[in-house]
Structures are given as C-alpha cells and as structure tokens.
C-alpha positions in Angstrom: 0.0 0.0 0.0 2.7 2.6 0.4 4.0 2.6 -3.0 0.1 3.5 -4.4 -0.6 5.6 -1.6 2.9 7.7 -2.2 1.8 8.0 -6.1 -1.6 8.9 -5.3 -0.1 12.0 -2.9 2.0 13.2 -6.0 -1.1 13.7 -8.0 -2.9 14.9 -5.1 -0.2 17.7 -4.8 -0.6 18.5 -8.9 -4.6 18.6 -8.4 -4.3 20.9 -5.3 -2.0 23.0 -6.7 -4.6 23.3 -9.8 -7.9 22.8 -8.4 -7.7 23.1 -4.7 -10.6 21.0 -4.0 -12.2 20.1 -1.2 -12.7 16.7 -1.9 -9.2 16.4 -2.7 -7.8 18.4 0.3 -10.2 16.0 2.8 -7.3 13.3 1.3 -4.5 14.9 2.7 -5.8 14.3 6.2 -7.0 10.5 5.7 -5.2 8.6 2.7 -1.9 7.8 4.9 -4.1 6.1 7.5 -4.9 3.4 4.4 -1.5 1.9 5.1 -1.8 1.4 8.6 -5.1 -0.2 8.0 -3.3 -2.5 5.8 -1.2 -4.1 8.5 -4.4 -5.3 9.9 -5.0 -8.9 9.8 -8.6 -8.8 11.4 -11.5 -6.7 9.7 -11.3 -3.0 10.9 -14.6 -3.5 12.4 -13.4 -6.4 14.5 -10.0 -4.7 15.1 -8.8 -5.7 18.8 -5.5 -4.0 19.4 -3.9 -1.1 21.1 -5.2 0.7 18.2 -8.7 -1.0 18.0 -10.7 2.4 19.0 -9.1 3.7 15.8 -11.0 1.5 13.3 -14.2 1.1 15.1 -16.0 3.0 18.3 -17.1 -0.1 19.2 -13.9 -1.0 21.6 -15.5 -2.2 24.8 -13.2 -3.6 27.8 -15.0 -6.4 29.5 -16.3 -6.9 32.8 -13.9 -9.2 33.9 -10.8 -7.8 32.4 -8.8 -4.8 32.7 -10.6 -1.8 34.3 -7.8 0.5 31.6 -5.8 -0.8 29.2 -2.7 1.7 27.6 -1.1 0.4 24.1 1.2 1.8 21.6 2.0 0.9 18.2 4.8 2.0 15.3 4.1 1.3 11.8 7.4 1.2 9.6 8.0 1.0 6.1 11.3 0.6 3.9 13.8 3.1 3.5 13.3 3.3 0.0 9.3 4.3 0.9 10.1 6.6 3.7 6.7 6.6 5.9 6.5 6.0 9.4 4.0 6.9 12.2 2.6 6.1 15.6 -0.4 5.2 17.6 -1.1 5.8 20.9 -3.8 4.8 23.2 -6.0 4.6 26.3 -9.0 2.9 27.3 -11.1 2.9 30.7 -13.9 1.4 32.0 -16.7 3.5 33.5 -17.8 1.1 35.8 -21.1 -0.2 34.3 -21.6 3.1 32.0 -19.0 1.5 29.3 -15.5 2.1 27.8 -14.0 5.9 27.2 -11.6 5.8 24.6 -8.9 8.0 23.4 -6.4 8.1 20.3 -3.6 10.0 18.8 -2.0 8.9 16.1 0.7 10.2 13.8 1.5 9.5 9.9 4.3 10.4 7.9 6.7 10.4 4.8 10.0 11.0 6.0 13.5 12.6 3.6 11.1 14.3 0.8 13.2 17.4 -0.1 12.4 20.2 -2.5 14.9 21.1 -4.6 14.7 23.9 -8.3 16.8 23.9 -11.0 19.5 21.7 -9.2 19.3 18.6 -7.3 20.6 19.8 -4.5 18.0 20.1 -2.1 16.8 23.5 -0.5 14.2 22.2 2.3 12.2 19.5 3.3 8.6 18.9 1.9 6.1 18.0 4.8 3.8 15.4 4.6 1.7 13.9 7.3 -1.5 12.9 8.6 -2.6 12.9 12.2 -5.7 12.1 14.2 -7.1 12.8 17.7 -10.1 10.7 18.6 -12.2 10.7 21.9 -14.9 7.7 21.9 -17.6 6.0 24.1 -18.5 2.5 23.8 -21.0 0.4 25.8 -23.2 -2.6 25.5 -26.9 -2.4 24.8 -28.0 -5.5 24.6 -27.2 -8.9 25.3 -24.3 -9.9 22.7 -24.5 -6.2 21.0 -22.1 -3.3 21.7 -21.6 0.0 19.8 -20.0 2.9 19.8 -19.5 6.4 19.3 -16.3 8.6 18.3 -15.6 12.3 17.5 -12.3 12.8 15.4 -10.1 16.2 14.8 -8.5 14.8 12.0 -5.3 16.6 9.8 -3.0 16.9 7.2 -0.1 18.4 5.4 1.0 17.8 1.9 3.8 20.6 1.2 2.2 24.1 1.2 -1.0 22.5 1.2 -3.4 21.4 5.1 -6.7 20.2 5.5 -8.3 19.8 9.7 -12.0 18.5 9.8 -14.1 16.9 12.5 -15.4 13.7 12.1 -18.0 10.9 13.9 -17.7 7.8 13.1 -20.1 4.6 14.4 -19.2 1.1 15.3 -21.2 -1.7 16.3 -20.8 -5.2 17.3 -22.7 -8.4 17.4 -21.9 -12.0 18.5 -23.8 -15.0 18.6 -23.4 -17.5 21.0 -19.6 -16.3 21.5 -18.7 -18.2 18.3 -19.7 -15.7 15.5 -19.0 -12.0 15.8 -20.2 -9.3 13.2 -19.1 -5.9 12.7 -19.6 -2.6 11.3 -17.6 0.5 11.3 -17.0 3.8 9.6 -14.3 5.6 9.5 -13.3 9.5 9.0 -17.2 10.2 8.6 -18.4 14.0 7.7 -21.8 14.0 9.3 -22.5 16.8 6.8 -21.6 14.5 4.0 -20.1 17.5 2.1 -16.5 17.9 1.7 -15.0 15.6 3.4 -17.6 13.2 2.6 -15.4 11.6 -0.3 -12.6 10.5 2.2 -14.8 8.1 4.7 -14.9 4.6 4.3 -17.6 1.8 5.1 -16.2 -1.3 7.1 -18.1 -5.0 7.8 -16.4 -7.8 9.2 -17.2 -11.4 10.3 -15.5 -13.8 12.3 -16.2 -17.5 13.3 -14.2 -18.9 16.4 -14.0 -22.5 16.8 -14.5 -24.2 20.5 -11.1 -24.7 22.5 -9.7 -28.5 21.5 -6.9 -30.0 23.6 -4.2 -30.2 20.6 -0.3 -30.4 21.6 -0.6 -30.9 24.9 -2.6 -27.4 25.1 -5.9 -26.0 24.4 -6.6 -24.5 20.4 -8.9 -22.4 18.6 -8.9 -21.7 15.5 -10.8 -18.5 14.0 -11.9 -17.7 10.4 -12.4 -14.0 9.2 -13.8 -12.3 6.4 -13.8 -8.5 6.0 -15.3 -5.9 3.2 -14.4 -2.5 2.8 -15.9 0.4 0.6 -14.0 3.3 0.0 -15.2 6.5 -2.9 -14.1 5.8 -6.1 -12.7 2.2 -5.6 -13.7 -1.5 -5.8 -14.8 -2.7 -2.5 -12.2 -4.5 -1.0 -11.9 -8.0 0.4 -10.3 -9.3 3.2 -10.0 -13.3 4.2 -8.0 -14.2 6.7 -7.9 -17.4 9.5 -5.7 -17.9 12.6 -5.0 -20.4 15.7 -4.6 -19.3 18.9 -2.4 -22.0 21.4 -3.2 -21.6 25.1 -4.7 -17.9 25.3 -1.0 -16.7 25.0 0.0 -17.1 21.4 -2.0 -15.8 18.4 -0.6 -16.8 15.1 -2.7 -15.0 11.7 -2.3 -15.4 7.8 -4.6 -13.8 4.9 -5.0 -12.3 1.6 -6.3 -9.1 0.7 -7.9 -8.6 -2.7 -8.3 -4.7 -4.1 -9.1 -3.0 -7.2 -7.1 -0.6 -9.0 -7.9 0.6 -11.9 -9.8 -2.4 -13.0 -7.0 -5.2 -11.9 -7.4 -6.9 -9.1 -4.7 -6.5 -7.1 -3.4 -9.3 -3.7 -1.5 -8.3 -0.9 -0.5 -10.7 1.9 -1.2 -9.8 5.8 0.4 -11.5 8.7 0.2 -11.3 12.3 1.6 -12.8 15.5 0.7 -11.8 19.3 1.7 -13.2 22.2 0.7 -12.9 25.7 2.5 -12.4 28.8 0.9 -11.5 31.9 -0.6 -8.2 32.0 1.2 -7.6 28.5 1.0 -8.2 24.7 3.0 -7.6 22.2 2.3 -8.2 18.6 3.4 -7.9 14.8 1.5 -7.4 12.0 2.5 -7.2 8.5 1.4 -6.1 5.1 3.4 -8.0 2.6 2.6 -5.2 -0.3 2.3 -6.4 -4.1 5.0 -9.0 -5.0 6.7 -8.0 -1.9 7.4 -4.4 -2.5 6.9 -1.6 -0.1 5.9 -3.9 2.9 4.9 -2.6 6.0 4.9 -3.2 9.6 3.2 -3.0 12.5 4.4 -3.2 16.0 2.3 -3.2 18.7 2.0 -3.3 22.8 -0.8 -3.6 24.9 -0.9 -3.3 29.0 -4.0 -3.6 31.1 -4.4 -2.4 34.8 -7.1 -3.7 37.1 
C-alpha cells in the first residue's frame, strides 16, 4: 500500500496546486491512514488491538478484564518508501456506564526534499497525517455493543493542510460467543459534504471454533472475512484465519484482494501476538504487491485492574 498511496499523494499535490478542491484536500488528512489499516490482519470493524478504538468506536473492555488498558504501536515501512507513524492509546472502564476511549496517532513520509533547477535540495517537503479521537462504547443489549467517536482529523502535503471533525459509528454483534459481526466507519463527515469523499464503510465477520486439547494445550482456531468500501474504488476483500495456542500465542495469515484501476490486485497480511501476563505484544504485516513496499506493525498492549 505505500508505494500506491505515495503515487496517489503526488497527483494529489498536482490537483491541489490546480484545483484546490475540497474533496481532494479531505485526502490529505486520511489517505496515509490506508496503510496502517493495511497491517491489519482482522477486519477493521473487529479490530482488537492497542489501536482497535481507531478502526471502530465499538472497543468495549469487558467486565472481567482490565478496568484500563494503555497500548502503543509503530508502523514502519522501507527506507526506500520513507513513511512512518505512531499510535497511541487509552481505554477505561466507566464502571457499568462502558469504555472511554482516546487516540492520537501520527502519519508520515519522512527525507522528501524540494529542490529547483539543481538537485541539491533547499528544504524539506512535509507530509503527514494525524488524528485525535475521543470515543464511548457500551453494550446495549445482550451480545450487541456499539459505539461512538468524534475525530479532529489533519493533514499536510507541502504548502497545502486540511483539519476537519469527524464521527464515526461502530457496532458489534456475537452470537453464542462463536460468531461476531461488525460494522464501522471511519473518517465520517456528518454533513456528508466535503469531506464526505474521504470516509470509508467497514463490515467484518468472524467465526471462532470451541477450545480442542491439541499439543498438549488448548486450540482455537478462528476464520475471518472482511469488506471494505472506499469513494471511487472497488470494494475490498479481506479473508484471513488464525490459531490461537493456550490464550498466549496468536498466530494469523490472509489475503487481501483490491481494485485498482480495474485489476485486481493481492497483498499478503500476517500477524503474530503473544501474551505475557498483564502484556501483549504483537506484529503485523502487510506483505505489499510481489513484496514491495511492505509494511509493519508493532504493537504493545498493558492492562491495569
């Protein structure tokens, strides 16, 4: 995703610097968050990381767990891509009321310099995208949860900055704690005007297995499906399936199909998380196309009774 996402910028800076649109200038503020979203291994709406709250409102700490839980995360690409941002977080249990959650999170490309009629360069050329979220989540019925969050979301592509508020929704459903459904939006205008063009529409499913004794421990294996809808692209698919040994190791592999300019294009995802007491840390990965421009997540996740 970085090497499309860094093309798409240039000719976001040629249309600015023509047009000036607001459709266009919305963009600047959300296309960068497109590659962390690609390290994802899970469906956004059934994200469940430090960064969960991020992808979908609906990030409820349970009962019995943690009554706060802090996480960070770095997302890394190559040197020859440049981009690199972080994600920090904090979620807390209002007793019976539900989970307050807060984001910031910070997108960049890094060693872009401007230069004239010689190659030597004369100053750096910002680009980045950043994001401030506050959001409430709570159950409302038995199995369903959802969620509310209010976004001061910005950007910076050279001479050109876009900030805009946002709400986005989430919800979640699971049935007989084996099937789990999900919806989330994410970077919503509620005026639907000029930022309307840079949301995008999130469902996931997921189907969890009951715990077998296998190797000596317990194992469950889960199978995931995920569909996103973005403005002016083919809806893309996410499949992905995982095992999980003992409730301390979490091992994940999947595909994800997208449409550019009428080819279907595959990119690989990967994750692995492992538990250790109060902690977890994890990896994800987004293998890009034919291995070129992957990126990485890191992640790590403490609760606190």
């Amino acid at each position: 995703m970085p090497r499309r996402t860094f093309v798409a910028l240039l000719g976001l800076a040629a249309s600015l610097a023509s047009a000036g649109s607001a459709t266009a200038q919305a963009a600047v503020a959300s296309d960068l968050w497109q590659v962390a979203a690609g390290t994802l291994v899970v469906p956004s709406s059934l994200a469940n990381d430090a960064s969960a709250a991020l992808w979908t409102p609906a990030t409820l700490l349970a009962p019995s767990g943690p009554s706060v839980r802090l996480g960070v995360e770095a997302v890394h690409a190559p040197s020859d891509v440049g981009l690199s941002g972080g994600i920090a977080s904090a979620s807390i249990r209002l007793g019976t009321l539900g989970t307050l959650n807060a984001i910031y999170g910070r997108m960049g490309f890094d060693g872009l310099v401007r230069t004239e009629t010689s190659p030597e360069g004369i100053g750096d050329i910002p680009v980045y995208a950043e994001v401030v979220s506050i959001g409430f989540a709570r159950a409302v019925a038995p199995g369903l949860v959802t969620g509310v969050a209010l976004r001061s979301v910005a950007g910076q592509l050279d001479a050109s900055s876009r900030d805009q508020l946002g709400v986005d929704f989430g919800a979640r459903y699971s049935v007989a704690s084996h099937l789990t459904l999900g919806f989330s939006t994410r970077f919503l205008d509620p005026t639907f005007r000029q930022a309307a063009e840079a949301a995008s529409y999130n469902l996931g499913a997921s189907f969890e297995t009951a715990p077998a004794l296998l190797w000596g421990t317990y194992v469950k294996a889960v199978l995931r499906y995920g569909a996103t809808l973005m403005h002016g692209e083919g809806m893309q698919h996410l499949l992905s399936g995982g095992l999980s040994l003992g409730g301390g190791l979490q091992v994940d592999a999947g595909a994800a199909r997208e449409t550019e300019a009428g080819t279907a294009v595959w990119r690989s995802r990967f994750g692995l998380a492992v538990a250790v007491g109060k902690y977890r840390i994890y990896l994800g990965r987004d293998g890009g196309v034919n291995d070129f421009g992957a990126t990485y997540r890191f992640g790590l996740i403490a609760g606190v009774r």
